[in-house]
N, C-alpha and C positions, 0 to 999 in steps of 0.2 A: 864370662866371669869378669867381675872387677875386683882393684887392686890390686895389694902386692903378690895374688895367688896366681893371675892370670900372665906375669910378667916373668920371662926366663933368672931365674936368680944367676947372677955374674955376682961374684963375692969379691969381684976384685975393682969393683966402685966405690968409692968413700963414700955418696950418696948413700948408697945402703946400709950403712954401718951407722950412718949418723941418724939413720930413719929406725932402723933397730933399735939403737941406742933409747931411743926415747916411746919405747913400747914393752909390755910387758905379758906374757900366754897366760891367759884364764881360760875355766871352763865354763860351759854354755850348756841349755838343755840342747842346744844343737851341734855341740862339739867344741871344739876350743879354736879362741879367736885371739887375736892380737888386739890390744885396746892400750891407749894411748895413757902413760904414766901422769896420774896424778899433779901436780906441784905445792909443795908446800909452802905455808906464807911465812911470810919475814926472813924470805930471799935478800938476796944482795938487791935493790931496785935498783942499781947502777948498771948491771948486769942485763937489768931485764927491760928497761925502761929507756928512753932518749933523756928524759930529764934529770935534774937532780932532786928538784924540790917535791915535797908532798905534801898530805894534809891531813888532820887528823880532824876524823866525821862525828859529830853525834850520832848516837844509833839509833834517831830518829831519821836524821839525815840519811845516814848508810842504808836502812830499811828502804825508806822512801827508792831512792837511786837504787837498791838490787830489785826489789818489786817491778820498779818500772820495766828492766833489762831482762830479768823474767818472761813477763810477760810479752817484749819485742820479741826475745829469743821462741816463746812459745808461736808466734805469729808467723815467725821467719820456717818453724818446721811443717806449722800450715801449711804454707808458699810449697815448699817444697813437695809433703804430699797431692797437696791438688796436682802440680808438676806430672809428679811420677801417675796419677791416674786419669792424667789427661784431660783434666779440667778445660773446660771452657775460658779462650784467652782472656775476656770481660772479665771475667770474676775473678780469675790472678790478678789483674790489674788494678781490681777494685780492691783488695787485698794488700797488692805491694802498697795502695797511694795509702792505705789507714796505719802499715809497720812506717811509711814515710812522717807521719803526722804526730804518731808515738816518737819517732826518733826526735822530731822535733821540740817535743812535749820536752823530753828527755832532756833535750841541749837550754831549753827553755830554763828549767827547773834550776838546771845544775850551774849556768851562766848568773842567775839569782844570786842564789849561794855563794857564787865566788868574788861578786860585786859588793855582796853583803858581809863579806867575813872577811876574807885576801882581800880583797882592794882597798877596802875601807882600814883596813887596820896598817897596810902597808904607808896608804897615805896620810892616816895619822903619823906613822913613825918618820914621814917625809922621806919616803924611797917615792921619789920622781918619775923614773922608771917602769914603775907597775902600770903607770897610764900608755906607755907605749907599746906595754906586753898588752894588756887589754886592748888596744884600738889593732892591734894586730892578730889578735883573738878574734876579735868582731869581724876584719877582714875574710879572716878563714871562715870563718861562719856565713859569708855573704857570698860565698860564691856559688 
């Protein structure tokens, strides 16, 4: 068994209470499961997030950027089925390199976007700045 069923419950772990905390009992045609609470948007992002700044998408944009994460995300559960039925390592492989290519599609797409909208618009306003957040952006992305 895996998970939390397979694990002695000790109720006297904060671990546990904090893993509780954020799950919720439904039922199943297979019984009742613990599944993992929802979040709703327009959270605190300070809270949730390392940054402070955000950005507000066309929903051409937004569309675009969830499709793509979509379909990675459907890619990555591929990965994993073949996994669990023991696929052949080539073809995992050949699998992770096309979710690697998508990702990059992704960063591709989105780096556009933010060259063309934030950057340009902050260097209008003459924030100096945004050129050292961006060549530090690109660094991250280069490694």
């Amino acid at each position: 068994m895996h998970g939390l069923a397979a694990m002695p419950l000790n109720l006297s772990y904060p671990i546990f209470y904090r893993i509780v905390k954020r799950l919720y009992l439904t039922n199943t045609l297979w019984g009742y499961i613990l599944k993992p609470k929802k979040r709703r948007k327009g959270r605190n992002m300070e809270k949730n997030c390392c940054c402070t700044k955000t950005k507000k998408r066309s929903e051409k944009e937004y569309k675009s950027l969830v499709n793509r994460l979509s379909r990675i995300e459907g890619q990555i559960r591929g990965i994993r089925t073949m996994v669990e039925n023991d696929a052949y390592c080539t073809d995992i492989l050949t699998q992770v390199s096309a979710v690697s290519a998508a990702l990059n599609a992704f960063n591709r797409e989105l780096l556009t976007n933010h060259i063309k909208t934030c950057v340009a618009n902050d260097i209008r306003a003459g924030k100096d700045e945004t050129i050292d957040e961006l060549t530090d952006t690109l660094q991250k992305l280069m490694k």
